[in-house]
KEMIGU-827420 format. One record per residue: z, x, y of N, C-alpha, C in turn; residue in one letter. Coordinates in steps of 0.001 Angstrom, whole numbers, plus 500000, padded with zeros to 6 digits. Last residue first. Layout:
<sites>
ZXYZXYZXYA/...
</sites>
This chain:
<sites>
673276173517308776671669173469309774671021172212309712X/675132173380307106674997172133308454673687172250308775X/674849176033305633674566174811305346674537173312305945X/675992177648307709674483177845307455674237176434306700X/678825177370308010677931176905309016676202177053308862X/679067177828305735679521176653305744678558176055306735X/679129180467305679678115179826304747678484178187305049X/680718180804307752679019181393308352678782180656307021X/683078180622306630682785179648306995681563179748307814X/683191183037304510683366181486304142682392180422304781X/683200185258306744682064184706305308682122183534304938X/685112183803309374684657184755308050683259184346306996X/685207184266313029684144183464311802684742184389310259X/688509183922314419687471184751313952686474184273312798X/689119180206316158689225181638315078688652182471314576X/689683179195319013688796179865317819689427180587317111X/691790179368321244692143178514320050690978178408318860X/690498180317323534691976181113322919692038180374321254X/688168178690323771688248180403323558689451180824322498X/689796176827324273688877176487323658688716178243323158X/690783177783327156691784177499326191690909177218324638X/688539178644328934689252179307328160690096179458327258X/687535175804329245686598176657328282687800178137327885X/689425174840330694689160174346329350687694175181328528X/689524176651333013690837176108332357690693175494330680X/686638176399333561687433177686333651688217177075332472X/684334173358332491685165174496333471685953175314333265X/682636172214331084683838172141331347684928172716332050X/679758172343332561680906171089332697682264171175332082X/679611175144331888679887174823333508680412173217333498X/679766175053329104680660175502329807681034175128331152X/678592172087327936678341172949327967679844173820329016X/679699168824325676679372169756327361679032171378326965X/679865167538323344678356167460324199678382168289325504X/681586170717322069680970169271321916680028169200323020X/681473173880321080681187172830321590680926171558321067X/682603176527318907682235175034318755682315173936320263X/682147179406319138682912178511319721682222177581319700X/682725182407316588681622181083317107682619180032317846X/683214184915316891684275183950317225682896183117317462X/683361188667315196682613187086315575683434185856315950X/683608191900314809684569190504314604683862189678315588X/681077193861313486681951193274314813682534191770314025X/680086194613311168681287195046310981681722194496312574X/676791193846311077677588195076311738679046195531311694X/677071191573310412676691191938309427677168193923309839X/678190190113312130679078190127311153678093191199310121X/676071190335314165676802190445314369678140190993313556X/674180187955312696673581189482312558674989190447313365X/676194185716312367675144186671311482675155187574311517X/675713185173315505676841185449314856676854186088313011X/672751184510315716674009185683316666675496186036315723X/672945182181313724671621183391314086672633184688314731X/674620180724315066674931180739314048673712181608313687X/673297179908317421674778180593317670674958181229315981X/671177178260317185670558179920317121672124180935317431X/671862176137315798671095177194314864670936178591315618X/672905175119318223673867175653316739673002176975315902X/672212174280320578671399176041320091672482176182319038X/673322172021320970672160172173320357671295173299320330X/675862172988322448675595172274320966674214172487320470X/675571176278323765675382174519323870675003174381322650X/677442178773323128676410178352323366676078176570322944X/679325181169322519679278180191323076678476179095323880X/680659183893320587679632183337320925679446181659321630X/682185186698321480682902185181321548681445184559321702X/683167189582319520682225189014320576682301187254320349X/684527192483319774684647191441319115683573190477320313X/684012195101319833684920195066318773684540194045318432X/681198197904320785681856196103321171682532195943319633X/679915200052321476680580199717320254681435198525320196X/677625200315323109679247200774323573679877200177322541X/675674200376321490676030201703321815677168201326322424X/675933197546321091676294198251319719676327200080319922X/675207196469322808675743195851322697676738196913321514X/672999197754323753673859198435324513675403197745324028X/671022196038321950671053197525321944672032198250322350X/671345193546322913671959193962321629672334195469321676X/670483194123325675671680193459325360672203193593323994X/667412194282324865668315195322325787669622195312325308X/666684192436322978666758193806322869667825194612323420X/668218189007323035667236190088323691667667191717322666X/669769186371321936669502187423322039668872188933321948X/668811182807323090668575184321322154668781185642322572X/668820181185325120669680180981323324669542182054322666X/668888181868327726668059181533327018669274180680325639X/670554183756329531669361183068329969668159182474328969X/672674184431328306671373184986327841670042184513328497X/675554185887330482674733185051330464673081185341329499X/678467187283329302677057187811329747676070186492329292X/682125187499330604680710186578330177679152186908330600X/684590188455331628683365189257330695682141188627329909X/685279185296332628686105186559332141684795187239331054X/683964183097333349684555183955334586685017185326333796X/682878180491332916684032181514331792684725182538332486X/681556180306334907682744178678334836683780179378333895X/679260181869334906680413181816336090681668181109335737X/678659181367332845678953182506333060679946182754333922X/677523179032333268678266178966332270678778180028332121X/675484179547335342676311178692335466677506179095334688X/673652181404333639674442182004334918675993181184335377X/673279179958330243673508180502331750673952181182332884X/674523180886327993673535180678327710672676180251329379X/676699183546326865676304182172327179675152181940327313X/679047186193325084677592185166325388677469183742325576X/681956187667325761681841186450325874679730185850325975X/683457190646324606682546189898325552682469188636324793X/686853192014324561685879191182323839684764191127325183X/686425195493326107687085194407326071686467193355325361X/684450197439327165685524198309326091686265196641325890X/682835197076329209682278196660327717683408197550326717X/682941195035331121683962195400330948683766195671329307X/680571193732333993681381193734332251682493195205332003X/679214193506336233680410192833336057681380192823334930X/676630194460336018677998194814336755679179194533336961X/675555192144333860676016193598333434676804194250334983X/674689189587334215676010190299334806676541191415334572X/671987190259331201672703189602332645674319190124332845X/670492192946330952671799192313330502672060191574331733X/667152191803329917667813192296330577668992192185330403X/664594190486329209665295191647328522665985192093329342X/663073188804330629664224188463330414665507189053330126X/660114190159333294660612189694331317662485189519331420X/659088187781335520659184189321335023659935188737333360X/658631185749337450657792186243336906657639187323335914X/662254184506338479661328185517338350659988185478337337X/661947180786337520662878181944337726661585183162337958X/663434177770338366662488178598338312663024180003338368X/664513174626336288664992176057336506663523177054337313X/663769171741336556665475172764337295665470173734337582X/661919169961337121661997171331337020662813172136337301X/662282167583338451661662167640337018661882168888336602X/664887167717340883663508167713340565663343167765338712X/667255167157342245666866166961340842665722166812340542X/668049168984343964667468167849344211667148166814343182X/668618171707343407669628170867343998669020169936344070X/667128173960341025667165173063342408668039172231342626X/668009177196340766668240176288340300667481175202341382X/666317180400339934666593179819341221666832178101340125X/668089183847339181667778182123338640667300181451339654X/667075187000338108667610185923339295667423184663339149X/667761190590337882667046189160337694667410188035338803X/668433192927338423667725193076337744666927191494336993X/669462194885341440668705193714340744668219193898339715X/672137197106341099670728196976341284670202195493340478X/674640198271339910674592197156340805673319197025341714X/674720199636337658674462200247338972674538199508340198X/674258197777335820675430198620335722675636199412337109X/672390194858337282672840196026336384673614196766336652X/672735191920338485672623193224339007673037193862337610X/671363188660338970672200189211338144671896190959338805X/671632185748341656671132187304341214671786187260340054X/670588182427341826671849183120341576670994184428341093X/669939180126344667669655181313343699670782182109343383X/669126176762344812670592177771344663669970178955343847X/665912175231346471667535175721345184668635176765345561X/664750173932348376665748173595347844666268173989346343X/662231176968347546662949175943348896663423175063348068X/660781179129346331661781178704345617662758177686346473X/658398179289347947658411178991346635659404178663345956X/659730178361351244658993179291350395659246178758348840X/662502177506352710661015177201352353660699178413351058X/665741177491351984665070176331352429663615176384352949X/667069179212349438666234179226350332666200177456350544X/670504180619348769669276179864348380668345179925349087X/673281182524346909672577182184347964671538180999347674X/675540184816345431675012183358345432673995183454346695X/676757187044344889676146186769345880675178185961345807X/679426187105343538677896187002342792676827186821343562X/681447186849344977681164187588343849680170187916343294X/680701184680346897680835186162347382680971187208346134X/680918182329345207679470183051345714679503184241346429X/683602182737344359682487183043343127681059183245344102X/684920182326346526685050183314345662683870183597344864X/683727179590346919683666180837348262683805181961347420X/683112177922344237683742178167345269683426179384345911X/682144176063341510681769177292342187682063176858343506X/682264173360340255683291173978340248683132175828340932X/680337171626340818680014172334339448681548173185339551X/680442171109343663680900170171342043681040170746340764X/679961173416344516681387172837344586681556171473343437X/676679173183344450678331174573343869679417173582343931X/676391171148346050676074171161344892677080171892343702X/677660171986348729678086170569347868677843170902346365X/676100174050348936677735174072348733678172173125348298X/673678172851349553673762173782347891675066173980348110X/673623171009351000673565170197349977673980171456348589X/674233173038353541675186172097352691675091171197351603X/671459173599353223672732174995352940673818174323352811X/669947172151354004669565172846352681671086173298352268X/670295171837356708671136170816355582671000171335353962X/671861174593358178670240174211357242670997173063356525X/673363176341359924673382173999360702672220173704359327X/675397178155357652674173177776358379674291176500358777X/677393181009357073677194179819357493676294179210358303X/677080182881354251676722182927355497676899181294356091X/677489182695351579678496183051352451678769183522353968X/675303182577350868675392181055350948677239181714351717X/672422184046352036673126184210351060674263182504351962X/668936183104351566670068183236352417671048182852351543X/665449184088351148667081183478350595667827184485351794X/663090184969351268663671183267352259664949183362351759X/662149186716349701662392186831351361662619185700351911X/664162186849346926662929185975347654663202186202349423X/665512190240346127665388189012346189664232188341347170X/663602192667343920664754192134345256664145190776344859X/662227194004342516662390194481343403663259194487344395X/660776193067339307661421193058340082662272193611341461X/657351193766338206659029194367338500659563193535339733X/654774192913338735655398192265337357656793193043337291X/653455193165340955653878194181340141654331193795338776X/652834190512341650651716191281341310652322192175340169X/655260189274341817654298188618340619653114189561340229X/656508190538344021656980190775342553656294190157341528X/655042189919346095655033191485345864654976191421344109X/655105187018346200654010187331345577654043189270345393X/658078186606346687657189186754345524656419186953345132X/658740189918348986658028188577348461657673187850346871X/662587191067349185660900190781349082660383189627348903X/665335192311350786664725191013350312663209191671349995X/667743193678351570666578194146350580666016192934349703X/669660194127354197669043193622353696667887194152352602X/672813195144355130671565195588353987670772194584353815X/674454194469356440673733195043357231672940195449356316X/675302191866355548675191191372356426673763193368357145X/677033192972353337675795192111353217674983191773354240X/679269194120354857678540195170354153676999194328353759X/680568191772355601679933192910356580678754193541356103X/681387190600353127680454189508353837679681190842354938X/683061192729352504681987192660351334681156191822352686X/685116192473354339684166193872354235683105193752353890X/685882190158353449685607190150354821684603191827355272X/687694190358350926686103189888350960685848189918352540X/689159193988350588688939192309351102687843191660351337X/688636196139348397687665195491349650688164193889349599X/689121198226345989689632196895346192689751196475347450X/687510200054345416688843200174346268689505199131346402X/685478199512344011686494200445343144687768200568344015X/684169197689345330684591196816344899686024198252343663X/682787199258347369684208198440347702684231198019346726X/681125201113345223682469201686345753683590200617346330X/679275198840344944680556199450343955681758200207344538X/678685198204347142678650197507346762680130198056345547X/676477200421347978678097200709348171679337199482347731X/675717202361344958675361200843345872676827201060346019X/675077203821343002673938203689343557673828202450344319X/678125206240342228677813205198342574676371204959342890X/680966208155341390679961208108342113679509206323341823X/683467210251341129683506209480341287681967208883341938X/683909213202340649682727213125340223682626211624340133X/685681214686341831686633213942340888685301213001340072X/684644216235344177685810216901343315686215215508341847X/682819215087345116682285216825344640683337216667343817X/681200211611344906683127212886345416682733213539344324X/679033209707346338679326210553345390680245211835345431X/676300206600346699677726208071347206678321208884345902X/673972205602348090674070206409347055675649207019347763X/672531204266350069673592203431349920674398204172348518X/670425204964351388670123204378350161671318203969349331X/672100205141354095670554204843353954670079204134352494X/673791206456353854674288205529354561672957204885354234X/674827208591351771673771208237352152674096207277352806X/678272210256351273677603209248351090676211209325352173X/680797212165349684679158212054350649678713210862350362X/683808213182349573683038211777349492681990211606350050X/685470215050350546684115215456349439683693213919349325X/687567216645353219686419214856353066685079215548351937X/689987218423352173688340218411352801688080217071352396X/692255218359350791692809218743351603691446218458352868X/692928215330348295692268216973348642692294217262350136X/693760213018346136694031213704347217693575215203347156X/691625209936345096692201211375344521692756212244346237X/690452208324345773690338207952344400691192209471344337X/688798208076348217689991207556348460690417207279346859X/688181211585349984687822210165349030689082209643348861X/687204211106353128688272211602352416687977210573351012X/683463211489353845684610210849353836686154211710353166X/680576212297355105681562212948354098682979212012354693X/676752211846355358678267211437355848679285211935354750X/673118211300355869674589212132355091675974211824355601X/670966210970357658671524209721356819673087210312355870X/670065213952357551669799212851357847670419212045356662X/672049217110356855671004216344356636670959214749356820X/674459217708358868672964217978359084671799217116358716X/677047214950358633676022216313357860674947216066358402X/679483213206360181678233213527359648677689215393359288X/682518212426358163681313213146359360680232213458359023X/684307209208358560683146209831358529682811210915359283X/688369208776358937687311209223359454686137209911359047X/689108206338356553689462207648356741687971207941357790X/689423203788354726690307204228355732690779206069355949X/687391203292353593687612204398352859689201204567353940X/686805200776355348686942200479354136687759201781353302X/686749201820357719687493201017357645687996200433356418X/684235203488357410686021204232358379686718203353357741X/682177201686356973682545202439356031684201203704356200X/681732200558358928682717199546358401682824200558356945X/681138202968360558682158202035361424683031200970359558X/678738203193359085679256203949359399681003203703360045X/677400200389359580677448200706358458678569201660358322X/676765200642362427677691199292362137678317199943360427X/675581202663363186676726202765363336677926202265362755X/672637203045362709673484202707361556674975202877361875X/
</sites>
């Protein structure tokens, strides 16, 4: 594990030592000044954690991203973890575990024509180098999920907790996804739950809003996601969902107002977010107005 050890000097910019116990290492942390390296880290399960300022983590994944890691670290750091499985592991167990042991992440460069039809593909949709190193995009070219674009979601911990596979070909069947249940917060490592959030209704459309957007992978909102929606006490929430889930934006936004959160239903026309992209889904954002009573009865009577 040198390589790990080596690009962990370079990232904390401070000399690792090792500890007795296997897989252990102590850094200078780089979140506070002390005179001893209290930054332990597991090099193994990728767990770290500073004695003095109680800065911690269950993926080193977080730590570069608390130091602010040029993406050239992040592509390293992917490069020496692998934690792929099978689908058939994850259909038995019915948990998720990892990703499809055929995916390849797409910030890798491959001769797979697979692997330029899914950058082509991204790149129309308006997903760039940034966004698949953010989200560690990837795809496969065999196995059960061969010609699509898989997109992960990771929890607060930055642990799998789902995964889309799209196809690039235009098969009959766009979407395949995990065997497991839905209840989950999508992009939850990525939120910012003291700030408005933003619901969508894809990964895609998640990506194209870019700013605190939690994908529902559906039209409805789940358990999990409400639940944590209302323990971190969310002020205001931007609902934004394809024209033809009116009835179920106007369902969300309801039960929402009925809690005392400030509601922003965002009226689409025939596109959805990922066709309209960053620049015009955020100005669309900026230019809603908070729902009142009035106009939830207005919008209940369109149904």
């Amino acid at each position: 594990m040198e390589k790990i050890v080596n690009l962990l000097d370079r990232v904390i910019n401070s000399k690792g030592y090792k500890l007795k116990k296997a897989n252990e290492y102590l850094w200078y942390c780089p979140f506070h000044s002390h005179h001893k390296p209290k930054l332990q880290i597991n090099i193994q399960t990728q767990k770290w954690h500073c004695w003095v300022c109680d800065a911690k983590g269950r993926k080193l994944y977080q730590l570069f991203k608390k130091v602010s890691t040029p993406n050239k670290y992040f592509e390293e750091l992917n490069e020496i973890y692998d934690d792929y499985v099978s689908y058939e592991k994850v259909q038995k167990s019915g948990k998720l575990t990892g990703l499809p042991k055929e995916f390849f992440p797409l910030w890798r460069q491959s001769e797979s024509p697979i692997y330029r039809q899914a950058r082509s593909f991204l790149s129309r949709r308006g997903i760039h180098y940034t966004d698949i190193l953010k989200y560690n995009i990837g795809y496969c070219d065999r196995g059960i999920y061969t010609n699509r674009v898989v997109i992960p979601s990771y929890n607060e911990n930055g642990d799998l907790n789902y995964f889309v596979g799209r196809d690039i070909y235009g098969s009959k069947f766009k979407y395949k996804n995990p065997p497991v249940s839905r209840d989950i917060i999508g992009f939850d490592f990525y939120i910012n739950w003291d700030e408005p959030i933003v619901l969508c209704e894809g990964p895609f459309d998640a990506i194209a809003i870019k700013r605190n957007a939690i994908p529902l992978f559906g039209k409805v909102i789940l358990p999990k996601l409400k639940k944590k929606i209302y323990e971190k006490k969310v002020k205001e929430i931007y609902v934004v969902l394809d024209k033809d889930a009116r009835k179920d934006s106007i369902k969300i936004v309801d039960e929402f107002m009925r809690e005392d959160i400030n509601v922003y239903f965002v009226e689409l026309s025939d596109k959805d977010p990922s066709d309209l992209g960053f620049n015009r889904c955020i100005d669309l954002i900026k230019r809603t107005h908070k729902t009142e009573f009035l106009d939830l009865i207005k919008h209940k009577l369109l149904w």
